[in-house]
NUFIDO-531406 format. One line per 8 residues: number of its first residue (from 1); their letters; for each residue x negated, y, z of C-alpha. Coordinates in nm, 2 decimals. Last residue first. Layout:
REM residues N
NUM> a> X Y Z ~ ...
//
This chain:
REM residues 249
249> xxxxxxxx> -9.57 10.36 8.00 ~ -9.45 10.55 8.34 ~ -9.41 10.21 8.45 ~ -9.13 10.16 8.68 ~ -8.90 10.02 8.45 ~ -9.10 9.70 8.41 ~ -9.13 9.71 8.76 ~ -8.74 9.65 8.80
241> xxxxxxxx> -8.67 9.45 8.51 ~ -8.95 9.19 8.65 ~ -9.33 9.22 8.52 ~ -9.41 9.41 8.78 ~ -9.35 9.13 9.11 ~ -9.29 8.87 8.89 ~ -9.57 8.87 8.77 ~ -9.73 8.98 9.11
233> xxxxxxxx> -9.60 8.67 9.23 ~ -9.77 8.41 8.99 ~ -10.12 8.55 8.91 ~ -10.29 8.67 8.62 ~ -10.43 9.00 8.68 ~ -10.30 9.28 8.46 ~ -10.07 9.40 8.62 ~ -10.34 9.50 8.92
225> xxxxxxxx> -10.57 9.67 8.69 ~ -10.28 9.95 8.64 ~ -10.22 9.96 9.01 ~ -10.60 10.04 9.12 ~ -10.78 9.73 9.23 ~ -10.73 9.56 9.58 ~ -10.70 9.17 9.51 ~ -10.59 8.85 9.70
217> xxxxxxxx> -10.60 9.00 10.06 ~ -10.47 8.72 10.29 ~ -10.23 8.49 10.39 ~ -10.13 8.37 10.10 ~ -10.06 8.66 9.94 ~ -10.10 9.01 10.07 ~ -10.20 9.25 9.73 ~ -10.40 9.56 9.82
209> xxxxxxxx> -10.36 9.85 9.61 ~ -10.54 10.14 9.50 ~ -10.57 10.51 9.44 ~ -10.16 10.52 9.51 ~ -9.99 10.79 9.43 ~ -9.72 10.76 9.16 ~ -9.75 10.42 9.04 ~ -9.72 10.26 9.38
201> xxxxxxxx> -9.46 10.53 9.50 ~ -9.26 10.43 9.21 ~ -9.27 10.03 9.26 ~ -9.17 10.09 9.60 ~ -9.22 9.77 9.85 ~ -9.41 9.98 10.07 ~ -9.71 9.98 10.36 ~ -9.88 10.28 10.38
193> xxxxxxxx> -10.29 10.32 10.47 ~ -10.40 10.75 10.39 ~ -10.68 10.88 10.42 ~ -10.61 11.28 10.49 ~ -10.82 11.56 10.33 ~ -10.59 11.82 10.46 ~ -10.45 11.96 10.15 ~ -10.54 11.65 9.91
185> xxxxxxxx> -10.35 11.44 10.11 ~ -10.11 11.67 10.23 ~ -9.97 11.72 9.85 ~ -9.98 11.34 9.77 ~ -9.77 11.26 10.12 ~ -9.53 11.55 10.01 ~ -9.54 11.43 9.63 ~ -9.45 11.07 9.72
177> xxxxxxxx> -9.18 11.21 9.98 ~ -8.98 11.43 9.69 ~ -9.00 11.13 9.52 ~ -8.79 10.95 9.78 ~ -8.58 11.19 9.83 ~ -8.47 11.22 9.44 ~ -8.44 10.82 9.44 ~ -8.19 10.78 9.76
169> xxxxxxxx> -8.36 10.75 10.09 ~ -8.33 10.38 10.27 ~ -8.71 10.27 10.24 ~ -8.92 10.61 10.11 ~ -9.21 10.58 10.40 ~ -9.24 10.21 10.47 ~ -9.48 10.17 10.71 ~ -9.72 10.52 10.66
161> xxxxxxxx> -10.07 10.49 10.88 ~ -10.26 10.84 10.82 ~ -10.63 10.87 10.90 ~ -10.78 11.15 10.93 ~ -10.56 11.28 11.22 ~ -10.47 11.67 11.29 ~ -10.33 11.63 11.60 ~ -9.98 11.72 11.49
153> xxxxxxxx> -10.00 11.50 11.16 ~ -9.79 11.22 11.30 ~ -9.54 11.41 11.44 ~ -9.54 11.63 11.06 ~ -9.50 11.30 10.88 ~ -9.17 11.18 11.15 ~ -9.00 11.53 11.11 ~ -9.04 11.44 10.72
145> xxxxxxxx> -8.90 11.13 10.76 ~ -8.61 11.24 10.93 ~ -8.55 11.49 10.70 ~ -8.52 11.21 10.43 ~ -8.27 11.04 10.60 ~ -8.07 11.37 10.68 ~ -8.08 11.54 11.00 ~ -7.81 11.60 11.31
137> xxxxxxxx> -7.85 11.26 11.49 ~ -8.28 11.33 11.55 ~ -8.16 11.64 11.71 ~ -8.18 12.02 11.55 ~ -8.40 12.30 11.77 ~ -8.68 12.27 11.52 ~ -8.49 12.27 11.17 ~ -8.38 12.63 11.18
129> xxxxxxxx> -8.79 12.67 11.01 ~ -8.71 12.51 10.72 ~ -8.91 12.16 10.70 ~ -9.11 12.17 10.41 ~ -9.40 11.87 10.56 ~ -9.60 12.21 10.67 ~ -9.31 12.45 10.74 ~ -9.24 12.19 11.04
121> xxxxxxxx> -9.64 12.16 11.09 ~ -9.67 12.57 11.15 ~ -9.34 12.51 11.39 ~ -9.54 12.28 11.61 ~ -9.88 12.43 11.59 ~ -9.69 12.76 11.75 ~ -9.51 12.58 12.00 ~ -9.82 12.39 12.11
113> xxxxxxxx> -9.95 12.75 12.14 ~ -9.70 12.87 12.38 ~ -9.69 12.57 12.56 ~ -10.06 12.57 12.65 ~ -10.28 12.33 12.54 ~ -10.45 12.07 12.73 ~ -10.43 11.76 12.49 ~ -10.34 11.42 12.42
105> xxxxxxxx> -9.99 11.40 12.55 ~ -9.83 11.72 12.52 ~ -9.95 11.77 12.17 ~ -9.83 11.39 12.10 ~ -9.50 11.51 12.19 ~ -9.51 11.78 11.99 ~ -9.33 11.65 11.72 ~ -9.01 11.53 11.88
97> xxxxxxxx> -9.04 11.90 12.10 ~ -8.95 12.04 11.77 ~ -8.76 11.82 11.59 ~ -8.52 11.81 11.94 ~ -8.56 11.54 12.18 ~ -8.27 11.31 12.31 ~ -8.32 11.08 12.02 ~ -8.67 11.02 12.01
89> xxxxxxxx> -8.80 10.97 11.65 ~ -8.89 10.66 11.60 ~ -8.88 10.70 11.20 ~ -8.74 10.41 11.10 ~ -9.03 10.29 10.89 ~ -9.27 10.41 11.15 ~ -9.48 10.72 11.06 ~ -9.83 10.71 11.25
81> xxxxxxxx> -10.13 10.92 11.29 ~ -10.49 10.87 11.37 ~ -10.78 11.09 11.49 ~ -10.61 11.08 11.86 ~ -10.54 10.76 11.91 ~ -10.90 10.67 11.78 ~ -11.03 10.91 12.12 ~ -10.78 10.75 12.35
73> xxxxxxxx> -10.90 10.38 12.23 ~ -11.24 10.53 12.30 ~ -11.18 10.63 12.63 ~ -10.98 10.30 12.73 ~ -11.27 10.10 12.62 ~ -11.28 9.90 12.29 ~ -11.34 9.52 12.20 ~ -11.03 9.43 11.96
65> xxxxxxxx> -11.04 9.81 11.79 ~ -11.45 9.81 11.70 ~ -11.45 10.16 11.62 ~ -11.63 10.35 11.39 ~ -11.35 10.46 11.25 ~ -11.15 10.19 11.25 ~ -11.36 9.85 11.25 ~ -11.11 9.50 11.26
57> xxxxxxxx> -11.26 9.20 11.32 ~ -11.18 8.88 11.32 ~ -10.97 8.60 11.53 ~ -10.58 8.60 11.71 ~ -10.48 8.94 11.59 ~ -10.37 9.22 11.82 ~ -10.03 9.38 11.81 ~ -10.03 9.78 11.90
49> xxxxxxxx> -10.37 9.89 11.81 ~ -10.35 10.12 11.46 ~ -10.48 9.85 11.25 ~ -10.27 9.54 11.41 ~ -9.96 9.75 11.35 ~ -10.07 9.78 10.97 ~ -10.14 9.43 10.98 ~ -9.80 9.30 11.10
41> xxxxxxxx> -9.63 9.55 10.87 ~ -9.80 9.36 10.57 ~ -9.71 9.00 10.74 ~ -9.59 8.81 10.48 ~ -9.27 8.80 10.56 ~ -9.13 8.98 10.24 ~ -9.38 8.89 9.97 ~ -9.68 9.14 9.96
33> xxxxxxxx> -9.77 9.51 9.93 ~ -10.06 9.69 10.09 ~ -10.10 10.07 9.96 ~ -10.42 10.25 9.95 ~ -10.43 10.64 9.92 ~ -10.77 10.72 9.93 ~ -10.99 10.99 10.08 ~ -11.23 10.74 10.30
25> xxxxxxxx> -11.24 10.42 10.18 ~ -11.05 10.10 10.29 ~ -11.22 9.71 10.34 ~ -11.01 9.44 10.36 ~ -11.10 9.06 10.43 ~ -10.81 8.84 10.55 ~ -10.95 8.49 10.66 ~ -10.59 8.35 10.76
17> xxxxxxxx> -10.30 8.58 10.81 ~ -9.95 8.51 10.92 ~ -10.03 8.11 11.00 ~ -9.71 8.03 11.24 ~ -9.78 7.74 11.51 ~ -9.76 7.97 11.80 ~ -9.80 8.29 11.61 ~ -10.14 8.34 11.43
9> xxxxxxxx> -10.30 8.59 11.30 ~ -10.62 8.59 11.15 ~ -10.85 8.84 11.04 ~ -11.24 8.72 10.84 ~ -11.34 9.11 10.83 ~ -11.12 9.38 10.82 ~ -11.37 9.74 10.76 ~ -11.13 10.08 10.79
1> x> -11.29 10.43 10.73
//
C-alpha cells in the first residue's frame, strides 16, 4: 500500500530523517513511535502530501507522491483519510456539515444524499444521531475524535492516516477509540498508518510497529517481538513502570 525508500528530511541544517526505508501492507494496523522530535508526525504528513521530504521516494497507492499530477494527487486525496491530533474540526460548522465537507469537495452528489452518507457515518463511528446539528465547542474530547474518524471515512478511503488518536482523552475514551478504529478496520477493510505514544493502543491493535530512531526506521515487527530487541530507547521505552504496566502479561 505504502513503499518509503532511502527518505530524508532535512530542515536547514536539521537532519529529521536520513535513509528511512518503510514499507506498509495492505489490511494492517501499523503504528510509528519514536522519541519526541523525532519526526513521526513529520512522516505521517509527508505520506499523505502536505510537507515534502528533501530526497527518496515515497509510493502511495500506486502513486509516486513527490512526482504526481494534479489529477492523480486528486484521485490519492480521495482513497485516503485523515484524523489530526486536534481534530481540525472547523469550528463554525456543525458535526454534520464538518463531515461532509470532503463530500462537498470531491464529488457531485446531491445534498440530499450527502446528508444521508453523512448521518449513516455519525451512527458509523457511534455518534447518536442529535449529534449532527452540535458545534465543534459543544462535544466532548472523545466526541471530537469520533466526528474527526467518520470526516475522514466519508469518502470511503483505504487507507486511514490517524496522528495521535487517544492524546488528551481520559483511559475509558481512549479504549473506547482502540476498539472503534479496530471495529472499522475489520468492517470496512481499512489500512490503517497512526502515529501514538500509547503503550495501550500499541498492545491493543496494532499488527506491527515501526520504531523511528536515529533518523530512521530501526525495526517494524509485531509489539511483542519489539520488547524483545535489544536496544537502548525501546528499553526504556517498555521496560519503564509505565510499559511494564501496559502488558496484558
Amino acid at each position: 500500500m505504502i513503499h518509503i525508500s532511502q527518505l530524508e528530511t532535512r530542515f536547514g541544517t536539521l537532519v529529521l530523517h536520513e535513509n528511512l526505508n518503510l514499507n506498509i501492507k495492505k489490511g494492517e494496523i501499523i503504528a510509528i513511535i519514536g522519541d519526541s522530535g523525532s519526526g513521526k508526525s513529520t512522516l505521517l504528513r509527508e505520506m499523505i502530501m502536505l510537507d515534502k521530504p528533501s530526497a527518496g521516494s515515497i509510493t502511495v497507492l500506486g502513486q509516486d507522491v513527490l512526482n504526481i499530477t494534479k489529477s492523480q494527487c486528486l484521485w490519492l486525496r480521495r482513497r485516503t483519510g485523515v484524523m489530526f491530533q486536534q481534530g481540525a474540526l472547523f469550528n463554525a460548522l456543525t458535526v454534520a456539515e464538518n463531515i461532509a465537507v470532503p463530500l462537498y469537495e470531491h464529488t457531485q452528489l446531491s445534498k440530499r444524499l450527502i446528508r444521508k452518507i453523512t448521518a449513516f457515518k455519525i451512527a458509523l463511528v457511534g455518534l447518536p444521531a442529535h449529534t449532527q446539528d452540535k458545534y465543534p465547542s459543544q462535544l466532548s474530547g472523545g466526541m471530537i475524535k469520533r466526528v474527526a474518524v467518520a470526516r475522514a471515512l466519508a469518502l470511503d478511503p483505504e487507507l486511514l492516516f490517524l496522528d495521535e488518536p487517544t492524546a488528551g482523552l481520559d483511559p475509558i475514551s481512549a479504549l473506547a477509540l482502540d476498539e472503534l478504529i479496530l471495529r472499522l478496520k475489520e468492517l470496512l477493510g481499512l489500512t490503517v498508518i497512526m502515529v501514538t505514544h500509547d503503550l495501550d493502543s500499541l498492545w491493543a491493535i496494532t499488527d506491527r510497529v515501526a520504531v523511528l530512531a536515529d533518523k530512521h526506521i530501526f525495526a517494524v515487527k509485531p509489539i511483542q517481538e519489539l520488547t524483545q530487541l535489544n536496544h537502548s530507547w525501546l528499553r526504556d521505552y517498555f521496560q519503564g513502570p509505565r510499559g511494564r504496566a501496559a502488558q496484558p502479561y
